[in-house]
Kinemage of the C-alpha trace (Angstrom):
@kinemage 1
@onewidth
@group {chain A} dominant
@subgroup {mainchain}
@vectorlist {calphas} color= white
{ca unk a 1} P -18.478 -7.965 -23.708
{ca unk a 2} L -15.222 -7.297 -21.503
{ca unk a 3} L -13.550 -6.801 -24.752
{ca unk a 4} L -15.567 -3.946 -26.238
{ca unk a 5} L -15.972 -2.384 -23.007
{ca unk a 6} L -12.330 -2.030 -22.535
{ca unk a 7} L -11.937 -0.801 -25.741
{ca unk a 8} L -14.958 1.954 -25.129
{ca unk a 9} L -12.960 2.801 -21.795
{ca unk a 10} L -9.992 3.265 -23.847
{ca unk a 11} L -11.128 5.184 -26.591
{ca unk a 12} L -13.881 7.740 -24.155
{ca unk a 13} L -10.871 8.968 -22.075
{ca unk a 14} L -8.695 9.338 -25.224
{ca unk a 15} L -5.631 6.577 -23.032
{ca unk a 16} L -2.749 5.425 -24.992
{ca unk a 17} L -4.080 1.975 -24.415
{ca unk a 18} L -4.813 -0.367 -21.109
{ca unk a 19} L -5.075 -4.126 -20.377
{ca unk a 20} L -7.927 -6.423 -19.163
{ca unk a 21} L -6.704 -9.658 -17.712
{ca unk a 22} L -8.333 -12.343 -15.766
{ca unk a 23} L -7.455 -15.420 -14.003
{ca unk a 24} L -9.923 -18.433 -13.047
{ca unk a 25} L -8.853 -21.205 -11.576
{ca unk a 26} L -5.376 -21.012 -12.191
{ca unk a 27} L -5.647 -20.432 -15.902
{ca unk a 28} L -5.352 -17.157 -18.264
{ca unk a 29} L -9.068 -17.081 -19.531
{ca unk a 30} L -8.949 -13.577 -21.054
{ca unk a 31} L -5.811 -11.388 -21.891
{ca unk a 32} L -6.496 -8.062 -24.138
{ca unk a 33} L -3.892 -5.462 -24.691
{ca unk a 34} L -5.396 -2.081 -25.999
{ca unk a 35} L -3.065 0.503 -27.545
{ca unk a 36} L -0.099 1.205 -26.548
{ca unk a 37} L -0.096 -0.485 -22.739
{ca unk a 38} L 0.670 -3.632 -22.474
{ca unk a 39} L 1.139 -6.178 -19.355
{ca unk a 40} L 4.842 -4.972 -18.616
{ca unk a 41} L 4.293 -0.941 -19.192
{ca unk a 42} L 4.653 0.424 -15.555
{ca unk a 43} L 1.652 2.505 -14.383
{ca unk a 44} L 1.000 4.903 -11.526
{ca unk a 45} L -1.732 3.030 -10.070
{ca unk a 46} L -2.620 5.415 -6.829
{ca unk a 47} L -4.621 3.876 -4.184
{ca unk a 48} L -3.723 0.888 -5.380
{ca unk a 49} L -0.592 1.352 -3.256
{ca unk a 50} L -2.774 1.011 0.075
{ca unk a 51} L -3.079 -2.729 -0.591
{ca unk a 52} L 0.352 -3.283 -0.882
{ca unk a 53} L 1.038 -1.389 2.401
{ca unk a 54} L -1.394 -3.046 4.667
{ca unk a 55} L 0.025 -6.421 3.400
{ca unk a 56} L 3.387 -5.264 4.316
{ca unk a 57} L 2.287 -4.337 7.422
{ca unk a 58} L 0.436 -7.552 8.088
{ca unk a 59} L 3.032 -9.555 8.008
{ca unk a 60} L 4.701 -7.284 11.649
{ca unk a 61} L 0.865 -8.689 12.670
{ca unk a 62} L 2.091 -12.370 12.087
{ca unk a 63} L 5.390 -12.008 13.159
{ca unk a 64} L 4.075 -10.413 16.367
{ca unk a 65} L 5.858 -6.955 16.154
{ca unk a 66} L 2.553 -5.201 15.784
{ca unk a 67} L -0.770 -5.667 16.945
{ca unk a 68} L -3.682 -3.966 15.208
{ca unk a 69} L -5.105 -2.459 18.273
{ca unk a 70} L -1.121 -0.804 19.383
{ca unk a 71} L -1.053 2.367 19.600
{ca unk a 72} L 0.974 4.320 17.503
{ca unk a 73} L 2.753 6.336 19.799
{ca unk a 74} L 4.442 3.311 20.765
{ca unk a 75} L 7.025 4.005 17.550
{ca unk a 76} L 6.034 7.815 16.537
{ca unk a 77} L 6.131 9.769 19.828
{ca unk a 78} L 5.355 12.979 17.912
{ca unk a 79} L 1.357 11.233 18.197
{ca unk a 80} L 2.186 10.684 22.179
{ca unk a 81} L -0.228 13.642 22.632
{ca unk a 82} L -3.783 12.351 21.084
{ca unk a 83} L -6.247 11.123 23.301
{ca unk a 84} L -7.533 9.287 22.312
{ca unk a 85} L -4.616 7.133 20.898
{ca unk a 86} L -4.235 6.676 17.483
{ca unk a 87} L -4.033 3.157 17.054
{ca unk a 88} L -2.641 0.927 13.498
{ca unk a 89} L -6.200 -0.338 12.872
{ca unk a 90} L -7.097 3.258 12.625
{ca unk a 91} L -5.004 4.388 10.224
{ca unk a 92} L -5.543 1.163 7.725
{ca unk a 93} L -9.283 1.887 7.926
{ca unk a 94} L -9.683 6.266 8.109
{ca unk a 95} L -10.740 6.408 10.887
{ca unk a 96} L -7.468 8.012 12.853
{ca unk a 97} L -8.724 11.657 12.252
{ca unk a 98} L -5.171 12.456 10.822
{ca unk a 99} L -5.418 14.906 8.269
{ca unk a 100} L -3.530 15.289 4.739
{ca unk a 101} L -1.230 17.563 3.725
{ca unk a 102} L 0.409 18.927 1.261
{ca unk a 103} L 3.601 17.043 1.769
{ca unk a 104} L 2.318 14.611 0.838
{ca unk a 105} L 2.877 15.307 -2.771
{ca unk a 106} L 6.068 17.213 -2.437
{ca unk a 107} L 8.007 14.221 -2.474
{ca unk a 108} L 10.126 15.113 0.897
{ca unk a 109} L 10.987 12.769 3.259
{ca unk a 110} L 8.719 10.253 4.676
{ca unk a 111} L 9.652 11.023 8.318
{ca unk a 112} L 9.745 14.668 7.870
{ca unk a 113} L 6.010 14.606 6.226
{ca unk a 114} L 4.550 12.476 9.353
{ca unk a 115} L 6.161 14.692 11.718
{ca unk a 116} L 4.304 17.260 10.469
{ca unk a 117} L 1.131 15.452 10.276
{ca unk a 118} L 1.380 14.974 13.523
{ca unk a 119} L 1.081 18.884 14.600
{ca unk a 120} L -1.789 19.307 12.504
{ca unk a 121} L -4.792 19.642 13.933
{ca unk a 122} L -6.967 16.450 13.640
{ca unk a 123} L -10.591 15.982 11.697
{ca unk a 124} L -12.143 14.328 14.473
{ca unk a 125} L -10.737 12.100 17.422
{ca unk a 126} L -9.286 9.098 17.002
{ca unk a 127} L -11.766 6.030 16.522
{ca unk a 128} L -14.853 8.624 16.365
{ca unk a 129} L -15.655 8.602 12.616
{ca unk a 130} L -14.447 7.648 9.110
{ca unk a 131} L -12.932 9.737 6.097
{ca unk a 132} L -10.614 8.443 3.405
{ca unk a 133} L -7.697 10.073 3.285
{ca unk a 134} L -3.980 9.607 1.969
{ca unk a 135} L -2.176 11.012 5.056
{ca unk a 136} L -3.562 7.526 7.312
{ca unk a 137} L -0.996 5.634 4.845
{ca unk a 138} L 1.827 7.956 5.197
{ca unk a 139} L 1.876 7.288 9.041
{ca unk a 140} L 1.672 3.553 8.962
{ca unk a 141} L 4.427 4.120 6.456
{ca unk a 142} L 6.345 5.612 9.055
{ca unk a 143} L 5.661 3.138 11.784
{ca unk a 144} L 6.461 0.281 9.232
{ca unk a 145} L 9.698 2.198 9.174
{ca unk a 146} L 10.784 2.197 12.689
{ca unk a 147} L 9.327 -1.702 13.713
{ca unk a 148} L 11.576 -2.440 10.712
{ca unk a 149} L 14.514 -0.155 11.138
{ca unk a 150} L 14.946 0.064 7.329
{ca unk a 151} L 13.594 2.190 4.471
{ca unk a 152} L 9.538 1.598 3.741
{ca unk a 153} L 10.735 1.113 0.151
{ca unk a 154} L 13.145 -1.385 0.969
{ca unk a 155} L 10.720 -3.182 3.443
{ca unk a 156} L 8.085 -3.923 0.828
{ca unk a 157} L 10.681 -5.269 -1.048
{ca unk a 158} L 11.637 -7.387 1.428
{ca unk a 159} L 8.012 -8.617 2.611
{ca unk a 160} L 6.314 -8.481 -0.556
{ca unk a 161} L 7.040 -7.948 -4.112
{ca unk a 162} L 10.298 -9.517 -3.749
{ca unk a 163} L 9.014 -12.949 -2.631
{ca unk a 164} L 6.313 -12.712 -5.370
{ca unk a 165} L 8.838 -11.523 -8.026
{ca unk a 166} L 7.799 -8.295 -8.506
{ca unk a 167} L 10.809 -7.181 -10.373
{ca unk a 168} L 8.722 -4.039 -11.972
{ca unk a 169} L 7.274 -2.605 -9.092
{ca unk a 170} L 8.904 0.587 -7.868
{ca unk a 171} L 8.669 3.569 -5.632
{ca unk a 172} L 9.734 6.824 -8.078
{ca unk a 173} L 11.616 9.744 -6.527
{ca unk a 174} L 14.069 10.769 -4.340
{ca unk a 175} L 15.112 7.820 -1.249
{ca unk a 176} L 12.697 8.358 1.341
{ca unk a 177} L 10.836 9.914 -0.203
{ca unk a 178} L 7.907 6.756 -0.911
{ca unk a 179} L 4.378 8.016 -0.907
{ca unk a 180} L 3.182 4.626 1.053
{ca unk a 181} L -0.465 5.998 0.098
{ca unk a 182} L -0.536 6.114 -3.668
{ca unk a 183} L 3.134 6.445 -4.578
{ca unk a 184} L 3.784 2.946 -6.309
{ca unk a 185} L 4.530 2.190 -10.267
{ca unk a 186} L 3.482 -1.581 -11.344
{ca unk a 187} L 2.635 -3.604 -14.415
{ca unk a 188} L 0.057 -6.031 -14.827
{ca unk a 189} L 2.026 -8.483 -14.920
{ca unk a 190} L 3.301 -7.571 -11.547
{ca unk a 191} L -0.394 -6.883 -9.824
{ca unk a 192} L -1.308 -10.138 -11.171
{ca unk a 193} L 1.005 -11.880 -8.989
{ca unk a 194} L 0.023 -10.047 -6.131
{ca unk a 195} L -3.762 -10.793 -6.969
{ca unk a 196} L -2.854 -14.627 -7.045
{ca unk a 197} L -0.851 -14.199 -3.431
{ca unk a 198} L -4.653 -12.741 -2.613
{ca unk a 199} L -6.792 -15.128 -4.234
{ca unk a 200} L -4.319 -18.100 -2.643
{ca unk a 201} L -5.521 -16.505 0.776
{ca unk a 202} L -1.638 -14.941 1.410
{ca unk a 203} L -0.024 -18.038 -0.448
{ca unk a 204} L 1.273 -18.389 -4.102
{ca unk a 205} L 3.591 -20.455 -5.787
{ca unk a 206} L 4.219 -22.630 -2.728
{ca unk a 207} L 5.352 -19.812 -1.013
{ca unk a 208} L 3.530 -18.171 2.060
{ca unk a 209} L 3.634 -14.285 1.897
{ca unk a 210} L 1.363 -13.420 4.647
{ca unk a 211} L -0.718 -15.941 6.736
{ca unk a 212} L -4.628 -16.778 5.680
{ca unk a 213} L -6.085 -14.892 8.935
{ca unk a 214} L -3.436 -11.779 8.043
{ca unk a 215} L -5.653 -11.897 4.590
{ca unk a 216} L -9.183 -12.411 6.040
{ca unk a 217} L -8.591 -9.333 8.303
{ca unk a 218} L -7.431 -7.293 5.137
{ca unk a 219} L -10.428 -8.002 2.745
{ca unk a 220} L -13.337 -8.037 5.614
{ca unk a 221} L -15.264 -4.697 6.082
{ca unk a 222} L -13.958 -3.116 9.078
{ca unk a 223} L -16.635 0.049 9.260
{ca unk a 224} L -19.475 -1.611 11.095
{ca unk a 225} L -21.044 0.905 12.837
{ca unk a 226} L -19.559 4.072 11.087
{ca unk a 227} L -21.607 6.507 8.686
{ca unk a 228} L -19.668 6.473 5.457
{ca unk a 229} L -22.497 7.883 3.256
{ca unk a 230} L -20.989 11.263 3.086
{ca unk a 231} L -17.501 10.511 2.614
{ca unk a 232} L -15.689 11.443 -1.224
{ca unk a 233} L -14.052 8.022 -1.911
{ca unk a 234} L -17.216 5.949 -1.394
{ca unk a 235} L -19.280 8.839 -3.401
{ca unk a 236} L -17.293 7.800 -6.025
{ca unk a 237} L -16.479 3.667 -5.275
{ca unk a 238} L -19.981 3.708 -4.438
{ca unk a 239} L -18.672 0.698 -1.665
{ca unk a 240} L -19.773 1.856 1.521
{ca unk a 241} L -17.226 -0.867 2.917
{ca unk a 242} L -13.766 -0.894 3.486
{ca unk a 243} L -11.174 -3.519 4.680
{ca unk a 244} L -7.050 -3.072 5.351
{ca unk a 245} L -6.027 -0.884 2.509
{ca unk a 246} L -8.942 -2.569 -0.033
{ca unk a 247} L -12.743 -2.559 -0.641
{ca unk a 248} L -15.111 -4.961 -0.525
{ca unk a 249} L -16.923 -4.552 -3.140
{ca unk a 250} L -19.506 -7.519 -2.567
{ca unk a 251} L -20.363 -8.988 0.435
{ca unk a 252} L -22.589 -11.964 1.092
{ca unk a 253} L -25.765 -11.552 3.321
{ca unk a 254} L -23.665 -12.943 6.285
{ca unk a 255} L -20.702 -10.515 5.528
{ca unk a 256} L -17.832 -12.609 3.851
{ca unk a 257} L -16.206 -11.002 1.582
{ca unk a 258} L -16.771 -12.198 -2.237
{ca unk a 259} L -15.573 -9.610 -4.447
{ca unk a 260} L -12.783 -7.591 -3.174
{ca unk a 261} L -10.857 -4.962 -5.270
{ca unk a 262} L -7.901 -2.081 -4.701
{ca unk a 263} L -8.759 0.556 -7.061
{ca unk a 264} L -6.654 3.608 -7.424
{ca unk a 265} L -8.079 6.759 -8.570
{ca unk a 266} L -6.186 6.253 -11.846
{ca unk a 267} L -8.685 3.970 -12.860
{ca unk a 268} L -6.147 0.894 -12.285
{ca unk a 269} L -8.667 -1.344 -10.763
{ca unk a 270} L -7.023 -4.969 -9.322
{ca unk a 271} L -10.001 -7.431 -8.166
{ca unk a 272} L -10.550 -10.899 -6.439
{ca unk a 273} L -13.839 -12.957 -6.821
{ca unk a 274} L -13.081 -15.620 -4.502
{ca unk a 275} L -16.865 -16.403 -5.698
{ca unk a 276} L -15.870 -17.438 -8.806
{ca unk a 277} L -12.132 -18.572 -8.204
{ca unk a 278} L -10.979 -15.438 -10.418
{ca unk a 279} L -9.270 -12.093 -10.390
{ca unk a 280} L -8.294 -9.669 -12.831
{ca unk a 281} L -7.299 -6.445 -13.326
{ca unk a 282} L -7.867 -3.312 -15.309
{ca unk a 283} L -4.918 -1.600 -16.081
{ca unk a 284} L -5.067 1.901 -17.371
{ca unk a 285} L -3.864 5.083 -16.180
{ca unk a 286} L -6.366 8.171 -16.585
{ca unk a 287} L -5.423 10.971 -15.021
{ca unk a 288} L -8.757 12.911 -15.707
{ca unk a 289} L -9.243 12.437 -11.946
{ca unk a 290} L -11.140 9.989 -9.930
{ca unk a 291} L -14.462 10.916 -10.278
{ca unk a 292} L -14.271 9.912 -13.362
{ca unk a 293} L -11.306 7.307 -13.669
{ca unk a 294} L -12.732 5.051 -10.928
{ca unk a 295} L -16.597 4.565 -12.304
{ca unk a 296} L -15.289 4.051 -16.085
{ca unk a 297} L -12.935 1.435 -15.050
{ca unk a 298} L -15.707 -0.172 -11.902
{ca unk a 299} L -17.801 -0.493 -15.085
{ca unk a 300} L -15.124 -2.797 -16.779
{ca unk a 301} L -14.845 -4.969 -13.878
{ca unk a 302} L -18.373 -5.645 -13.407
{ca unk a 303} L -18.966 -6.314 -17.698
{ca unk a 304} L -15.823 -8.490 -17.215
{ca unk a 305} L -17.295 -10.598 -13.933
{ca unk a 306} L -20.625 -10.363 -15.310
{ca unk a 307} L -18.901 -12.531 -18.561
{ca unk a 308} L -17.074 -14.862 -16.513
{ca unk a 309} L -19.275 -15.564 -13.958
């Protein structure tokens, strides 16, 4: 099944070619390259990019630089003015009422974007509702930056894909100019070794990335008690859940987390079943937009579990 379906996803949005790769229990159990992509072509892979941040930031949380419930203003004084305060957990879950903008695509300066973020008029105050957005990363970009004192880029580096050997992962355009949001190239091969770090509950290859309560925060739904049914991003996910920067795509009747996934609306679509002791990805890049790139892809994932499971 996960084979033909890939293929149909392929050939329907007329792709050069994409990958479908899954892992259980350690071991390489399915592996097709389509076309011309294969695991080690770099991909824009959008949202995706919000995983890798909240990671990043997670590991301030274990190092005790940042607490989840800080408020922002703390590093960004431009946000001293909201009351209520903005606080981190906000921004990793939408719920900070910052708005985007269009800088965020310009490719500017990080610092220069959230400063002017910052005098924009908010959606809604802080903490009072929930809408998906882009400019939520940009900020926590920014306060990654100054807990740090270095470059977001060079942070991630740092915390992340460079301990996990993430040699292909990169952050196009000018210095400073990272889109912390959705701004990230990676391969398959690379995502896969982040998936692994996941699945091993922040550990992989002996080596502790982030710490097992830093990843149970991150992939457990954070939106109790907020109305998501009329926001974009779960009209289209249809996962009216969300964790740190990923969605829970299936939750048990208690709540735990068993399938969790950080799909990008290029249709790259990264999972974990920690049901099944698996996780795979779909790697394509369809820029048709992600109305349509997300659901084509969510329907690979689910053949693909569906087989494995």
């Amino acid at each position: 099944m996960q084979p033909n379906a890939l293929r149909r996803r392929v050939a329907a949005a007329g792709l050069s070619g994409g990958v479908l790769r899954i892992v259980r229990a350690g071991e390489v159990v399915h592996d097709l390259e389509v076309g011309a992509v294969t695991g080690s072509t770099p991909l824009s892979v959008a949202s995706t990019t919000k995983w890798l941040t909240a990671v990043t930031l997670m590991t301030f949380v274990d190092d005790g630089s940042i607490a989840l419930d800080d408020p922002i203003a703390r590093w960004l004084p431009e946000f001293s003015a909201d009351s209520p305060a903005i606080t981190v957990r906000q921004l990793l879950i939408h719920t900070s009422g910052v708005r985007d903008q269009d800088c965020l695509w310009a490719g500017g300066p990080l610092a220069e974007c959230v400063r002017l973020i910052a005098r924009s008029p908010r959606e809604f105050p802080a903490g009072s509702a929930y809408s998906y957005g882009n400019a939520d990363f940009h900020v926590l970009g920014r306060v990654i930056e100054e807990v740090a004192g270095a470059d977001f880029a060079s942070v991630v580096q740092e915390r992340v894909t460079g301990p996990l050997a993430m040699t292909s992962t990169t952050w196009p355009g000018a210095p400073g100019a990272v889109g912390p949001a959705a701004g990230v190239r990676t391969t398959v091969d690379d995502i896969m070794r982040f998936l692994a770090m996941i699945a091993g509950r922040g550990e992989s290859g002996g080596r502790r990335v982030v710490s097992e309560a830093s990843i149970e925060q991150i992939i457990t739904d954070q939106l109790g008690g907020y109305d998501t049914s009329g926001d974009f991003a779960v009209g289209i996910t249809r996962i009216p859940r969300y964790g740190l920067g990923c969605w829970p795509d299936v939750v048990s009747p208690e709540g735990s987390t068993i399938v969790v996934s950080g799909n990008g609306g290029k249709g790259f679509y990264p999972w974990v079943d920690f049901g099944t002791d698996s996780y795979g990805v779909v790697g394509v890049q369809d820029d048709r937009g992600a109305q349509v790139a997300v659901p084509a892809s969510q329907q690979v994932v689910v053949a693909a579990r569906e087989a494995i499971g």
